[in-house]
C-alpha positions in Angstrom: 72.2 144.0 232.3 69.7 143.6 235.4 70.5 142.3 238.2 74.6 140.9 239.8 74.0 137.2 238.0 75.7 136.1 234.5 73.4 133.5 233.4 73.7 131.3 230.1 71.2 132.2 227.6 69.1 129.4 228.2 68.5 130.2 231.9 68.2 134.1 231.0 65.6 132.9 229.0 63.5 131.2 231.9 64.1 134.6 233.8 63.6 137.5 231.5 62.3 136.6 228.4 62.4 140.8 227.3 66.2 140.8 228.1 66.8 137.3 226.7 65.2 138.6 223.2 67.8 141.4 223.4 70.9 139.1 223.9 69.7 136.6 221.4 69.9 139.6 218.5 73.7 138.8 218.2 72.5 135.4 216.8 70.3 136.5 213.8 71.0 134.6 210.6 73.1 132.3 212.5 70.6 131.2 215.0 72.1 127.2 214.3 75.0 127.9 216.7 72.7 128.3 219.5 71.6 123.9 219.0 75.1 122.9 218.7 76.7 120.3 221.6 79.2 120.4 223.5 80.6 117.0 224.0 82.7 118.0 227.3 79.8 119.3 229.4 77.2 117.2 227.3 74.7 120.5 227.1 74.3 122.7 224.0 75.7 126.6 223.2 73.4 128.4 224.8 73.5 126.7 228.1 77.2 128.3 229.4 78.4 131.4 230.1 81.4 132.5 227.0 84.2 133.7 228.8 87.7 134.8 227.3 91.0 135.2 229.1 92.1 137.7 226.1 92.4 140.9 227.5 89.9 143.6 226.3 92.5 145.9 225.6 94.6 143.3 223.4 90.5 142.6 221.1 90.3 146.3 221.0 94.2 146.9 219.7 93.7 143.8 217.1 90.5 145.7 215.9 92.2 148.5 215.5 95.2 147.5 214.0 92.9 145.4 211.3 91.3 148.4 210.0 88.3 148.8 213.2 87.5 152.5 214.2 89.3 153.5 217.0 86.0 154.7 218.6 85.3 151.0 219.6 84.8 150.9 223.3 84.8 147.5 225.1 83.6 146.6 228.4 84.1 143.1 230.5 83.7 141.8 233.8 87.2 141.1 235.3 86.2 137.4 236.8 89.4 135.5 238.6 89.9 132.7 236.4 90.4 130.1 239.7 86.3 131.3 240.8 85.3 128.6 238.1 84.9 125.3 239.1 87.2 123.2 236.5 84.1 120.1 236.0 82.2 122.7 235.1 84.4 124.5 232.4 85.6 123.3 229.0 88.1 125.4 226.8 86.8 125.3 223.2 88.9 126.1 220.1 86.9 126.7 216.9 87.6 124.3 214.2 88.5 126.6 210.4 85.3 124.7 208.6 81.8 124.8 210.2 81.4 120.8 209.9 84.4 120.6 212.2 83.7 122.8 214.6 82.3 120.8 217.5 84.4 117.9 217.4 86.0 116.6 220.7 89.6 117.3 219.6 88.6 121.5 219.7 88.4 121.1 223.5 90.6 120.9 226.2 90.0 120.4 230.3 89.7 123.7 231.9 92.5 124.6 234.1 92.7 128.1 235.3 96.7 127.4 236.1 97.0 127.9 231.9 94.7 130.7 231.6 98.1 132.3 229.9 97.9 129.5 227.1 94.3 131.0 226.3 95.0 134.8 225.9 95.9 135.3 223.0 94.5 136.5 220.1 95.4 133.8 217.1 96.3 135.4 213.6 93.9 133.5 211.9 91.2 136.0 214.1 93.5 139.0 212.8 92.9 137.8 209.3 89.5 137.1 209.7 88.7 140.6 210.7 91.4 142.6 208.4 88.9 140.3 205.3 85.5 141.3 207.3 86.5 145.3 207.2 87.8 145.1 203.7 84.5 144.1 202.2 82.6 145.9 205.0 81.5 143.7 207.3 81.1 143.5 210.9 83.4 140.8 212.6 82.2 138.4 215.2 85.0 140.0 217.6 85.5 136.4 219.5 86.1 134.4 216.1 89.2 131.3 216.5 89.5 133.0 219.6 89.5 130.6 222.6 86.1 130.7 224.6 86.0 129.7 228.2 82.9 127.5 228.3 81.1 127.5 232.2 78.0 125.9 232.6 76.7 128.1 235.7 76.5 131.0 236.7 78.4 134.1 238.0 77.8 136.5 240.9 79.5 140.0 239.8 78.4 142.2 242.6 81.9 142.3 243.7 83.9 142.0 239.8 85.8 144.9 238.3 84.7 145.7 235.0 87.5 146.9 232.8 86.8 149.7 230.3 89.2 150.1 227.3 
């Protein structure tokens, strides 16, 4: 990272086009994600920031426990849920089939009161990845799990990053 500001992709990419190459990687072969809509804050993917209220520990553990080395080190800003301003954030759930996935009923209004309702890891995600090491594969680590949407961005000159 350069720089104290989390920016959405789509910003980054007006900034540093160098570093918003890099970032964009974790797209390839499923660079379609990056055009879909999101109905609640009426922009596309790539134009919030993803945040999680899962703990890194609990990703690394489920990892883990589904057959991940236990070399995996994770790394995340610690960002107070009540910083984000609640017209700005959506809560998105993934919907099982792809032609589901953006629809309106897979979001909920942001409030960081419930962060707890969003922090955990669902067993379908546990299943997913136990399938993805079986046959080899590497899991997209936030899969069903619930993604904090925020359509700004984040000054984290004064954040904790937690290391697990």
């Amino acid at each position: 990272m350069k720089g104290n500001i989390l920016m959405p992709l789509n910003v980054l990419k007006k900034q540093d086009l160098e570093l918003y190459n890099q970032y964009f990687q974790k797209y390839k072969g499923r660079e379609t994600v990056t055009h879909q809509y999101l109905p609640t804050l009426q922009c596309l993917w790539n134009d919030v920031l993803h945040l999680t209220a899962v703990h890194p520990k609990d990703v690394k553990d489920a990892l883990i426990e589904s057959g991940g080395s236990n070399s995996i080190n994770i790394e995340c800003y610690q960002i107070d849920a009540s910083i984000l301003d609640s017209e700005k954030t959506t809560v998105y759930f993934s919907g099982d089939k792809p032609e589901n996935r953006m629809k309106l009923k897979n979001f909920e209004k942001y409030d960081y009161k419930n962060i707890n309702h969003y922090s955990n890891i669902p067993q379908k995600t546990k299943d997913y990845y136990k399938e993805c090491f079986s046959n080899n594969k590497k899991p997209l680590v936030f899969h069903c799990v619930p993604h904090i949407l925020y359509k700004g961005t984040i000054n984290v000159s004064n954040i904790n990053i937690v290391k697990v």
